[in-house]
N, C-alpha and C positions, 0 to 999 in steps of 0.2 A: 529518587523516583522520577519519573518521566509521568505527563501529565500527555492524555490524546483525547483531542476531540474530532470526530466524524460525522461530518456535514451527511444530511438525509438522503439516502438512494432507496427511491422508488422500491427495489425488491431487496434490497439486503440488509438495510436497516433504514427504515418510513421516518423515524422521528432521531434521527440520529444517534450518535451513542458518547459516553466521555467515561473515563477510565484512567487509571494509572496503577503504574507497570513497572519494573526493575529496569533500572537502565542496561545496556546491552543485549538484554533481549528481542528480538529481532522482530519488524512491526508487523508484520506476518501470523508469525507467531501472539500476538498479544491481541491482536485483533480475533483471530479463529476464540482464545482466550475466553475475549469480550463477547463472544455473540452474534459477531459479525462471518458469516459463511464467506469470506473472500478463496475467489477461487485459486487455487494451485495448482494445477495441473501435473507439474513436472516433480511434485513434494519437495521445493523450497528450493531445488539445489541452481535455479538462475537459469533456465535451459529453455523457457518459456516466458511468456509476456503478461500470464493471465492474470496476475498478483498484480499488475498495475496500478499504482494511484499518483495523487497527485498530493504534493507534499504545500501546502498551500499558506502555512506560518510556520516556524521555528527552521526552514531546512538548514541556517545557518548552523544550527548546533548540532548536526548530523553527519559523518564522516558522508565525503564527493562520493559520486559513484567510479567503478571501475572500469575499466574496457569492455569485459566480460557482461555486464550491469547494462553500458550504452549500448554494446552489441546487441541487446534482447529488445531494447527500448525503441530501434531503429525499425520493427517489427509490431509494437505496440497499437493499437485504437485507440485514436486522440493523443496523440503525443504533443504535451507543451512543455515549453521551461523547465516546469517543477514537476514534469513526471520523473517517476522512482519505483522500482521493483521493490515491495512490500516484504520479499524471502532476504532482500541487502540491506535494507537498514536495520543499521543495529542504534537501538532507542538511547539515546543521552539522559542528560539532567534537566533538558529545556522540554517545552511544550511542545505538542504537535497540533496543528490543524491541519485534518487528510478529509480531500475528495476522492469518491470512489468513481472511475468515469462509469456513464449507464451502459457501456459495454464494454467487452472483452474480447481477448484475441482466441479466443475459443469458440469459434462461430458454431459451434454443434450445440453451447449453452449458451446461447448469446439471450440478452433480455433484449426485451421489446421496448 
């Protein structure tokens, strides 16, 4: 089991959320799961940036991103270090701690 906790965003989840999950299941997936509306735009398949978060404890125990993964990232809102497309990781046996940035590259939903 994979253990995640999600630090508070103002409109997607105010008091944050923590959860666990099957490992390999994808954090994307676990998160829509959990309660959390994280946006997808593209329906997971990596073709967009919307799903972005930022991977903020455990990314060591998370397979790297791929080309495909940095190509989308390169596009991303706030992109640091530990940003990660939310539809590519596939969840481990360690913990997660994920921030959600307050925006998205979907500027038609963008929050305020």
């Amino acid at each position: 089991m994979a253990k995640v906790r999600v630090l508070p965003h103002p409109h997607l989840c105010p008091g944050g959320v923590s959860f666990e999950t099957a490992a390999g299941e994808s954090l994307c997936d676990a998160l829509l799961a959990n309660g959390v509306p994280l946006e997808h735009a593209c329906e997971k398949v990596a073709a967009c940036a919307t799903c972005h978060v930022y991977v903020r404890q455990g990314g060591a125990g998370i397979a790297a991103s791929d080309d495909i993964e940095e190509d989308q990232l390169d596009s991303a809102w706030g992109l640091q270090a530990d940003s990660r497309l939310a539809c590519c990781v596939r969840l481990g046996e360690g913990d997660l701690l994920i921030e959600i940035p307050r925006h998205s590259r979907n500027h038609a939903r963008e929050h305020g």
